[in-house]
N, C-alpha and C positions, 0 to 999 in steps of 0.2 A: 103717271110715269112717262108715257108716252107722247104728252100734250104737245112738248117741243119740237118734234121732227114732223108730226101729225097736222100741226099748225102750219107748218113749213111746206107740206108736200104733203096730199093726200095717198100719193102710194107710196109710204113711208109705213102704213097699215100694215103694207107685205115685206119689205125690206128691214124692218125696224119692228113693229109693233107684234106680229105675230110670232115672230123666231125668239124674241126673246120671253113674251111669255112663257110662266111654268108649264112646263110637260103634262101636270096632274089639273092644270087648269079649264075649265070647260072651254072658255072659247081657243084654249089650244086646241084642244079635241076635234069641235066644232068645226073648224078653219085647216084643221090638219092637211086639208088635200090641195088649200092655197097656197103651199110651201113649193110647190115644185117652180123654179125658175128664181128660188131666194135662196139665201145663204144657207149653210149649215154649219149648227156647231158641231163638233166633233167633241169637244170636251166641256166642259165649265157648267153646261148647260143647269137650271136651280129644277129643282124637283117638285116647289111650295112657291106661294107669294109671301116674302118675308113680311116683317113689320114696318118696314120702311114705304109711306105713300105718298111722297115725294122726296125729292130729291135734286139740286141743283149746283153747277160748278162754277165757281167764283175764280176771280183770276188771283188771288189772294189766301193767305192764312185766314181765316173767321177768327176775330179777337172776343168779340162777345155777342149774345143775342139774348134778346126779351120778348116773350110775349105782352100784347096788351090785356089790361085785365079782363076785356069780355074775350080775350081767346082767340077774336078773330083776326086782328094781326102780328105779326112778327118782324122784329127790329132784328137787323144784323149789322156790325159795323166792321171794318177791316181795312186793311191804309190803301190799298188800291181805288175801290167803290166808295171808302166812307159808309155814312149811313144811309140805309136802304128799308124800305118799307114792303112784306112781301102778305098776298093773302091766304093765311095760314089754311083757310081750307083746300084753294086750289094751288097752290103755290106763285100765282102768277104775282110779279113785279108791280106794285102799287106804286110806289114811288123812289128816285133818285136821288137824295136829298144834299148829300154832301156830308161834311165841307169838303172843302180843297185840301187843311193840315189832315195830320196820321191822330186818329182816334188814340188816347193816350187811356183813356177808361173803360168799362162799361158803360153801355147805350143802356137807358133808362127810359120805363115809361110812369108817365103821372098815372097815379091811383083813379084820376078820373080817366083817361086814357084819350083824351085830348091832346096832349103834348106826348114829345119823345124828345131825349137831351143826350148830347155827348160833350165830355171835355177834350179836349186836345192837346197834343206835345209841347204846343208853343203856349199854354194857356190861356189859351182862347176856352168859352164855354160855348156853346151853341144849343136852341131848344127850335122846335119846329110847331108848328099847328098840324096835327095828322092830318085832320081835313083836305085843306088847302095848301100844306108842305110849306108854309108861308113861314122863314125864318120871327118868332116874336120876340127875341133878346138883344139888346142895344150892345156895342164892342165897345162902351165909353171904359168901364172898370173889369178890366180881365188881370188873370195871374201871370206872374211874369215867369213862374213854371211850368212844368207839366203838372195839369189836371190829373190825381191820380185816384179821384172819387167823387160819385154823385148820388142824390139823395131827394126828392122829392117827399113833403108833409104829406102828413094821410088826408088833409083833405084839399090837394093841390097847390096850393098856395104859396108856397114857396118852395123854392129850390135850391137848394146847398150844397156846394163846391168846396173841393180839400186840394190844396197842391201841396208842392216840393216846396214852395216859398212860405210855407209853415201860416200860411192864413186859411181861414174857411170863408166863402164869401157867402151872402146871401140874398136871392132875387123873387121880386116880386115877380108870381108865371101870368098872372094875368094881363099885367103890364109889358112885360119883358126889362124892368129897369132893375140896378143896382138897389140895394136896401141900405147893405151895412157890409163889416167886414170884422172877424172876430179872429184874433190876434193868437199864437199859441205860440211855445217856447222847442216843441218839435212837429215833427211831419205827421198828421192824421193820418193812419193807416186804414179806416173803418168808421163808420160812422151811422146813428139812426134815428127817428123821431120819434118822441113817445107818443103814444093814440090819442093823446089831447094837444098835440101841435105843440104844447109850451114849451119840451125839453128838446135839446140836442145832445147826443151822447156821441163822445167821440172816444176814439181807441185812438193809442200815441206809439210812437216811436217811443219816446222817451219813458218808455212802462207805466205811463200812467193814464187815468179816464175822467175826463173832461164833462161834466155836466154843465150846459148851457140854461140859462133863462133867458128865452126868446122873445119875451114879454118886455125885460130891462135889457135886456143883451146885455149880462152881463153873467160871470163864471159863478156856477150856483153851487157847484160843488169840483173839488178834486180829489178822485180817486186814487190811492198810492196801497201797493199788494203784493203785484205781479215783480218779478225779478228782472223780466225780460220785455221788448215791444208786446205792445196788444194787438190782435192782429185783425178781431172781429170783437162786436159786442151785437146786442140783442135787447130790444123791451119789451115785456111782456104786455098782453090787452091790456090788463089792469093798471099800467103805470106805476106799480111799488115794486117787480121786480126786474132786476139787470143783468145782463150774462156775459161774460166778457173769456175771451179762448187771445193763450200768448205763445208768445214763443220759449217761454218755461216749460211746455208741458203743463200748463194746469187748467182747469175752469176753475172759474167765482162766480157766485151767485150773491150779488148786493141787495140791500135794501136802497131803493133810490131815495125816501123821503128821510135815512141816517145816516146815507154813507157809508153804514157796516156790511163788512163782509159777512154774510152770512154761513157762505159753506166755501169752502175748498176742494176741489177734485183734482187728486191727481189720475194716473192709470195709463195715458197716450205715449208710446215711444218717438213723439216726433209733435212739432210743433203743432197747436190748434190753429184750422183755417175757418172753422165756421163753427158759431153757435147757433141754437134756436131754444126760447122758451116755448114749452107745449102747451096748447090756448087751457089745458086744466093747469095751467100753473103748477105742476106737480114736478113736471120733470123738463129736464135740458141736456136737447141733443147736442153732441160733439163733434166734428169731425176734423181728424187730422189725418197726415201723410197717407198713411196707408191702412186708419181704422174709424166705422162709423160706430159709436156707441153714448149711451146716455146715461144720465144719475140720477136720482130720486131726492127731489130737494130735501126730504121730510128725513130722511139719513146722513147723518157725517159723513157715510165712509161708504161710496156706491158707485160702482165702473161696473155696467152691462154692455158687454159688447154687441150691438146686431151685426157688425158686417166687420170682416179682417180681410186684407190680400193675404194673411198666411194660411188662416184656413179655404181660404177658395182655390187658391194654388193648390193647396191639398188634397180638396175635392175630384178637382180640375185629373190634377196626377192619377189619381184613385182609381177614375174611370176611362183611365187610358190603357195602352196594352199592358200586360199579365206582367209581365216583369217591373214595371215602372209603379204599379197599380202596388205591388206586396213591398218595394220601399217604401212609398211613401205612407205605408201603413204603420210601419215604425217611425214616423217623423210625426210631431206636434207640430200646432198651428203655429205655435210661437217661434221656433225652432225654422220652420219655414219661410215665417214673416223675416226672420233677421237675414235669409238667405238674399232674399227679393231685396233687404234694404238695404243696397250699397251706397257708397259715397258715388259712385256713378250714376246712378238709378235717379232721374228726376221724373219717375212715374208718379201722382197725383192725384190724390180724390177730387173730381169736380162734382159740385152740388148745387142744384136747386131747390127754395123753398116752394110750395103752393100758400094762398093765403089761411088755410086749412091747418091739417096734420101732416100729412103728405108731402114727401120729397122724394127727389129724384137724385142720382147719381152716379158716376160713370169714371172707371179704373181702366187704363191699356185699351180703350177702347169696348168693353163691357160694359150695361145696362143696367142700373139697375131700378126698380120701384119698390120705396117703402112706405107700406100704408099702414103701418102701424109698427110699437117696438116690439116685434116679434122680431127673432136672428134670421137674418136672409143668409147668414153665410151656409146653410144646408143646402140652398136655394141656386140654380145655373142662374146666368143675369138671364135680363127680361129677351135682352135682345144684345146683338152686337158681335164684337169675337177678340181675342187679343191680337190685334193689330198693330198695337205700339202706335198706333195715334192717339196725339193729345184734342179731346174735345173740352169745348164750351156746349155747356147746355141750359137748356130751360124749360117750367112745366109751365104747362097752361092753368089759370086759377083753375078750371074745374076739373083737370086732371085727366082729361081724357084726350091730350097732346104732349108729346114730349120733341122737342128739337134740341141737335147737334149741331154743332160745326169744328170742323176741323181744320189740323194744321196746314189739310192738302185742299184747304177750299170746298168741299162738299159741305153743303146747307143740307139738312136731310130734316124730315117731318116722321113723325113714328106715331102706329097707334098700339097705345099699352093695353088695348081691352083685347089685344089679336090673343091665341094661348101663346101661354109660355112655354119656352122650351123645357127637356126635360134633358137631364145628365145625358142623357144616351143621343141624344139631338146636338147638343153641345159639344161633347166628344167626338162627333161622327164630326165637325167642325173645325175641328184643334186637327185633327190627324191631316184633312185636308188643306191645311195652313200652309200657303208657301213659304219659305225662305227667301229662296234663291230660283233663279230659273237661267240658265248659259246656255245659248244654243251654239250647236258645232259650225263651223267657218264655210260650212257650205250648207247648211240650212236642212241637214237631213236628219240632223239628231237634235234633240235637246235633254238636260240634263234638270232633273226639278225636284230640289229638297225639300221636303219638310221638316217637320218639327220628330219623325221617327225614321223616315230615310232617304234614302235618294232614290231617283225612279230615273233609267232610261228608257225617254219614249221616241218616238218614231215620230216622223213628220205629218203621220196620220192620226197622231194621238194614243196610238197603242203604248202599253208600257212592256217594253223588251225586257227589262229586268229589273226588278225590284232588288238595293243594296240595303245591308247593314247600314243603322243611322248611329248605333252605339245610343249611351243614355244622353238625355240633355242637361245642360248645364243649366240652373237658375239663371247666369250673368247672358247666356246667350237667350234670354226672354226679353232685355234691355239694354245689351251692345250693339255697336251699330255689326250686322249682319254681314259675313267675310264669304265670299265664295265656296274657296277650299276647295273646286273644282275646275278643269281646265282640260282643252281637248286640243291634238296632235295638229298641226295646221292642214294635212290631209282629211282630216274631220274622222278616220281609220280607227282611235284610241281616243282613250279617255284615262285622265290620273283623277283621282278622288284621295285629298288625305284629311288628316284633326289632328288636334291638340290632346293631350293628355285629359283635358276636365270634360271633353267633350265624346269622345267613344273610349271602351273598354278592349276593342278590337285593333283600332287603328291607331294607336298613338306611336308617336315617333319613325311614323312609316308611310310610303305614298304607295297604294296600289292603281295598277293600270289595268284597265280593260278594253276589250274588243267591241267595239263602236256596237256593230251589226248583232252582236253573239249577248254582250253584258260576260260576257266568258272572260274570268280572271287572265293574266296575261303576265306579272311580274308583280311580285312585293318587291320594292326597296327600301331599305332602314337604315337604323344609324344615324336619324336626326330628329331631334327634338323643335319643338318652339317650331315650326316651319312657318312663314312666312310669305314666301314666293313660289312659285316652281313654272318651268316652259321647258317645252319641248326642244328637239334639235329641229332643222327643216323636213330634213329626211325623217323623222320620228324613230330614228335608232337611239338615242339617247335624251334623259332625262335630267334636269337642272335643279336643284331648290338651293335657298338661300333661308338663313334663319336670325330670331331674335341676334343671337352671338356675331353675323357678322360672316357664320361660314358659310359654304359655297361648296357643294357635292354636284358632283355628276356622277348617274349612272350609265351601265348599258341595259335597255330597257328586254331586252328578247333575254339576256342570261340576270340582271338585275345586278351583277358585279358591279360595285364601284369603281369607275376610272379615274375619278381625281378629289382631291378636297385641296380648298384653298382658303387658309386660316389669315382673317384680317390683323392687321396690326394695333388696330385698336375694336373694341368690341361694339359696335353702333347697329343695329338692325339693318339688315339688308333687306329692302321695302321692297324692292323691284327688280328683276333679272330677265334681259332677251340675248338667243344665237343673232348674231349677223346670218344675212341670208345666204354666205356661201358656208354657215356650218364651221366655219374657224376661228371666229372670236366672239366673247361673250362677253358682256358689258351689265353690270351691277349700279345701284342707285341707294343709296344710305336714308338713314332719318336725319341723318345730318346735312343733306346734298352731295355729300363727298361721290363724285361719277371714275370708276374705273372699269378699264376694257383689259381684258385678258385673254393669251391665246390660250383656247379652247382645249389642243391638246397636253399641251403640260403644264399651265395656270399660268405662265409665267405673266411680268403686267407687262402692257404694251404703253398705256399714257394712261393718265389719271387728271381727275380737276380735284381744284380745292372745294372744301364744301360752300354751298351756297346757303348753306344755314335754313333751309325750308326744306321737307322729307319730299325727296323724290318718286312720283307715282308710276311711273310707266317711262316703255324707251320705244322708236321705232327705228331701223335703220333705211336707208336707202338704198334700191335694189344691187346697185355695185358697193354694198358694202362701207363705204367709203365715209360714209356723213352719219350721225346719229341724231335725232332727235327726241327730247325727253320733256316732260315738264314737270315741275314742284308742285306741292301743298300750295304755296302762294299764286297760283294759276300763271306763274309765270313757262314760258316756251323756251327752250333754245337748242341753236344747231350748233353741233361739235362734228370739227372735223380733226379725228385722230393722226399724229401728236401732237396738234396744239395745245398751247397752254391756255386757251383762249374758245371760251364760248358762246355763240353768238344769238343775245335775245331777240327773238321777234317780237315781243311787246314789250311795251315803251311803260312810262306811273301814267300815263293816260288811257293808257285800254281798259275799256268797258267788258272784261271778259269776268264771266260768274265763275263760280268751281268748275273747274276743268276734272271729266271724268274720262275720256278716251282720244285718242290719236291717231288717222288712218293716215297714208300718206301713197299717193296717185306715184301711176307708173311711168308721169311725164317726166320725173326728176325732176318736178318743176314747182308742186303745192304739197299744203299740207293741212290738213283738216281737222279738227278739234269739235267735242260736243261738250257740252259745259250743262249741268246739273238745273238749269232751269230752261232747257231746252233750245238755244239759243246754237246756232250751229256757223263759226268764223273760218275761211278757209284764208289761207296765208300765202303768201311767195316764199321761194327757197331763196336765199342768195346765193349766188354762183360761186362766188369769192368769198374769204374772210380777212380782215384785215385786221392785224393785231392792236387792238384802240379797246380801252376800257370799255364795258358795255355801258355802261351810263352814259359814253356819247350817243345813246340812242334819242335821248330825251333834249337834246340840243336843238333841233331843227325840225324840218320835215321832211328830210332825208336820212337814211341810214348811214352814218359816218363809218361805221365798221365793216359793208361793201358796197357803200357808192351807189345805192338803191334809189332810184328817182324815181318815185309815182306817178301817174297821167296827173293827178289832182293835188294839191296842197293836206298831208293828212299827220296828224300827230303819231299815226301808227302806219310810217311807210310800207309795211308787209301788209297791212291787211288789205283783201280782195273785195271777202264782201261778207257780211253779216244778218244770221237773219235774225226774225224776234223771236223773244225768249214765248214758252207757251205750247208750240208745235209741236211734236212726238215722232221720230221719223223712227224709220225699223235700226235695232241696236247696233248692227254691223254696216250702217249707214251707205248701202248698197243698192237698195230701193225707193221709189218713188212715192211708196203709201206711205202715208202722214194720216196722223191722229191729229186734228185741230182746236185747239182750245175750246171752242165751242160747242162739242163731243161728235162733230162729223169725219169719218174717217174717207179720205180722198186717196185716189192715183192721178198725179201729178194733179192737173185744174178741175180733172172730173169728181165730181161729188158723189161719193155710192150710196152710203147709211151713218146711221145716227147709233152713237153708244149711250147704252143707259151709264148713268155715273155708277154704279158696283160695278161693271164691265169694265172700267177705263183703266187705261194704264199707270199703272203705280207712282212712275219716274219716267224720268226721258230715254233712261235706258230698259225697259219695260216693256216692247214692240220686238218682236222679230219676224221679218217677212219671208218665206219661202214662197219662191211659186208664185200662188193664188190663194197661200194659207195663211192668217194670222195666228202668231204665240203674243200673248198677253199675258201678262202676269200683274192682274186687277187690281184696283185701290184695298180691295178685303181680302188679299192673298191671297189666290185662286186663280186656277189657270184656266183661261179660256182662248179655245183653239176654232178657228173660222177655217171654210171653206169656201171660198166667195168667185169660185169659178164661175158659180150660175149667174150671179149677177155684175163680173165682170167681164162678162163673154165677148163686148165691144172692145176690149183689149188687144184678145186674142187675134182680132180685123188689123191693128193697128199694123199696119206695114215696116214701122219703127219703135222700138220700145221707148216708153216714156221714162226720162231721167227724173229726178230734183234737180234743181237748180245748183245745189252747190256740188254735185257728181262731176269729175271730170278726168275719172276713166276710172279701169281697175281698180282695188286698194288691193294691199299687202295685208295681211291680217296679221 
């Protein structure tokens, strides 16, 4: 775990290596009294060594990985790296292989485990020599689409390719040349060899299953059944039986040497993504959306379930606090399952096989090992936690490795022989699930939700007050994750409100509390669906905005309402800020519609038409005077109230990712933006606006709407300077410590320590720096809190405090 910073710098031992070992660890123990002069955690700190024995961060989503079949190495591919060869015992980098296009398949390894292959988006195929990493496949006959499947014979020899362009091709591995190419009338979705190399079995688009003879290359049978695509199929050892999972809901079990259907299973509420026949030939496992179960060939009519999301959900519930624990005792598994399965819900079984009986599989980020059809749904997963990351995984043949990858780029190594957790291990896990984590505008509070409450804790890590979480909604297990929390710009109060599905206490009400105390302070109600809410400057008054479009202020010390202000049409009101002298308040729609309103008796002051992209956020400028806000579409722009007219700072040529926050400097002069893959652009204000459509921003390389002329020739005359995406600066973009892709966290150029990957920050907005203390809120939802005065004591010498680069004074919060 520690190889990387350890390799790096031997006193990385004390910085890195010792503080984050577990507490119950011996050479914690041992080593205990080498702490003084290193960091401390104050919170997050792990109590056990989990299961995970390595672990590594890619700069990429992980698309798919394979072991090879002796185990000892591991193929990962992903469009940043490509494919990469890593050695599954120590985790170290074997090799860099490529290519240059975006892996459009799984990376596959031959059964001898000499080669490893990937297809790509352009239909390129590519196969390597593990050995020597020595590309052996010719580009003479490639697909002209994306490769969207690969296939390796059981006994090397050949390799079989499926694209979008409805052919299968097929290559000599020894040679690396072209063979043949085998024609179909739709897109092969799945595809396998039978154990005597002679068949190819293809799954179709077109519902139907393609048996090949690879002897005559020529079509030996077709299969017609399924109502819907096939999506997987399966051959057993023996070569007489076929298993084929569709997007009907059903399995079939064929006779390969007749053709006939042998059995039918229906039972899956949700499409088949993978079959397996079991090497007794007896039974064939299933697995769809959200249930692993299997049938007994030797019966018509046979759906045993091992593994549901609805009864794990229900277990999950069961063992959580006292009131949540006696609903869901009245709920069935099924009943639960239909909860989890929304039309928004794209959570997923991922499965691998062993060449055994044995597989592996993993739901929300949960674990699981099945070693036989016993029902694991009684069973907590092996390892893991509901994360809401989507993994790729894979078991090693002899089962004694299991790796992940995720959508946040962690490669991670697991050993399944560690014990398994037990309900009361797993629950003690869920409760400490973050949500959310908001720190207060001057870094003395933070506010950290989980999955039963909200906790105000102190900058020390203490918890001031533990809130009301109300019950949880099924849908917030798998919506993207809303705040619902917000603090006074004096950092003094704090509002907390919900929705109706989500607390029994709080609905249609915002309460406020006392920062320092957690001591109630005002209920306000009267609004449902809320939406938005911000403070006044002064923190005497309270703002929300709702689904409907309305617009309440209260007074927060008496909670009386002072005003409501009903839209003329009903549009969501996404976003609401005071101006900073506290007398107008400015709204943002899901439609872009922007209007400014005097604060004390709503009346409108200017309005824009919509921009047809849901507006996220506003800031003003400290005299009031200019507004800036940006859209859904990451676009910027500045309004200066009453114009009818507002002016973008980016151009259809900026390279700006999702825009998630706005600071804006007390020069009246920039304005600074952090964008969701950590990329951090500060911008010029223009002085002027001149009434010219904004599309004349894309004309030149000067801004036509104020006359803006850059030092340099640039398609985006506002922008200053840009940094790369990757970096993790603290959330309120005030400080100098950066988290760097490569898990070292620095103060400005100096380098302190290395974070293990469960340590790292979530998202780019995941960092909050007070002081000398880090809040993190980790990739496994879990907050961990640093202390790093001891080992930045060289700091404290420094005669000037060190900036980032793109700082360039104060912000406004």
């Amino acid at each position: 775990m520690f190889l990387d910073p350890i390799s790096q710098s031997a006193l990385q031992v004390y910085y890195t290596g010792i503080p984050f070992t577990p507490s119950s660890a011996l050479v914690r123990k041992t080593f205990q009294r080498e702490l003084g002069g290193t960091m401390a955690i104050l919170s997050g700190q792990w109590d056990g060594w989990d299961a995970s024995i390595r672990a590594i961060s890619m700069k990429s989503s992980i698309q798919s990985i394979a072991f090879s079949p002796d185990g000892k190495l591991l193929a990962s591919g992903n469009d940043t790296e490509g494919v990469q060869l890593w050695n599954a015992i120590t985790g170290i980098n074997v090799a860099n292989l490529g290519p240059k296009e975006k892996p459009s398949c799984a990376v596959r390894f031959s059964p001898s485990g000499a080669y490893v292959a990937v297809g790509c988006g352009n239909g390129l195929v590519t196969m390597w020599d593990t050995l020597t990493g020595q590309t052996v496949i010719d580009d003479d006959e490639q697909h002209d689409k994306p490769v969207k499947s690969l296939v390796f014979s059981h006994n090397s020899a050949i390799l079989a390719s499926a694209s979008q362009d409805n052919y299968i091709q097929l290559w000599d591995v020894s040679q690396g040349h072209f063979l043949r190419r085998l024609t179909l009338e739709g897109t092969v979705l799945h595809f396998a060899f039978s154990s005597n190399n002679r068949l190819l079995v293809s799954g179709c688009e077109d519902t139907t299953i393609i048996i090949w003879n690879l002897e005559s290359a020529t079509l030996h049978r077709k299969l017609k059944g399924h109502s819907a695509a096939v999506n997987c199929v399966a051959v057993s050892d023996d070569n007489t039986l076929l298993a084929s999972g569709s997007d009907d809901k059903t399995v079939r079990v064929w006779d390969t040497r007749t053709g006939v259907c042998l059995r039918t299973y229906p039972g899956h509420d949700n499409p088949i993504r993978a079959v397996r026949l079991a090497p007794d030939n007896g039974h064939v496992i299933s697995i769809s959306k959200k249930v692993v179960a299997y049938s007994k060939i030797s019966k018509k009519k046979s759906f045993e379930c091992i593994w549901s999301a609805g009864q794990f959900f229900r277990n999950t519930i069961i063992h959580m606090p006292v009131w949540y624990s006696q609903i869901a005792r009245f709920m069935t598994s099924r009943f639960v399952g239909q909860m989890v399965s929304t039309d928004e819900d794209d959570s997923t079984i991922v499965s691998d096989f062993s060449p055994g009986f044995d597989f592996t599989f993993s739901y929300n980020g949960a674990i699981f090992l099945a070693t036989s059809l016993k029902p694991l749904s009684p069973q907590p997963p092996l390892f893991g936690s509901l994360n809401d990351d989507s993994f790729t995984l894979a078991l090693s043949s002899d089962t004694t490795r299991i790796a992940t990858g995720s959508t946040r780029g962690i490669l991670q190594m697991w050993d399944p022989a560690l014990p398994m957790w037990n309900w009361k291990d797993f629950a003690g896990l869920m409760k400490e699930t973050l949500e959310v984590l908001v720190p207060s505008p001057d870094g003395r509070f933070c506010l950290a939700r989980t999955l039963f409450q909200v906790a105000l804790m102190s900058a020390n890590g203490k918890i001031i007050k533990s809130l009301e979480g109300g019950f949880i909604a099924t849908s917030d297990l798998i919506d993207d994750k809303k705040t619902n929390m917000a603090f006074s710009p004096d950092s003094n109060m704090f509002a907390y409100w919900s929705d109706e599905f989500r607390s029994l206490y709080t609905a249609g009400s915002i309460r406020i509390y006392d920062s320092a105390t957690g001591k109630r302070i005002s209920r306000c109600s009267g609004i449902a669906n809320i939406e938005c809410v911000t403070f006044s400057p002064d923190g005497a008054r309270i703002a929300c905005g709702n689904e409907e479009g309305i617009l309440k202020i209260w007074d927060v010390s008496s909670s009386n309402e002072i005003l409501t202000i009903a839209p003329p049409s009903p549009f969501v009101l996404s976003s609401i800020r005071f101006s900073p002298d506290g007398l107008k308040i400015v709204g943002g729609t899901s439609e872009g519609h922007v209007q400014l309103w005097d604060a004390s008796n709503g009346q409108s002051i200017a309005d824009l038409d919509g921009h047809g992209s849901k507006v996220k956020s506003f800031v003003f400028t400290l005299d009031s005077s200019r507004i800036i806000y940006y859209h859904e579409d990451n676009s910027i722009h500045v309004w200066s109230p009453p114009s009818a007219f507002a002016h973008s700072l980016t151009s259809s040529a900026a390279n700006i990712d999702t825009v998630e926050m706005l600071v804006y400097s007390d020069t009246d002069s920039t304005i600074t933006c952090r964008s969701t893959n950590g990329s951090i652009s500060v911008w010029t204000l223009p002085k002027d606006i001149k009434s010219v459509c904004a599309n004349e921003l894309d004309k030149g390389s000067f801004c036509e709407m104020c006359s803006h002329q850059p030092d340099s020739q640039s398609a985006n005359p506002h922008l200053i300077s840009q940094s790369e995406p990757g970096n993790i600066y603290d959330n309120l973009l005030r400080s100098a410590y950066v988290f760097r892709e490569d898990g070292w966290i620095y103060h400005g150029t100096q380098r302190l320590f290395w974070l293990p990957s469960t340590f790292r920050p979530a998202s780019p907005s995941a960092m909050v720096a007070y002081r000398q203390k880090l809040w993190i809120l980790t990739a496994t939802e879990r907050i961990l809190l640093l202390d790093i005065s001891a080992i930045d004591y060289r700091l404290k010498r420094d005669s000037q405090l060190v900036k980032p680069e793109f700082l360039t004074g104060k912000f406004q919060q």
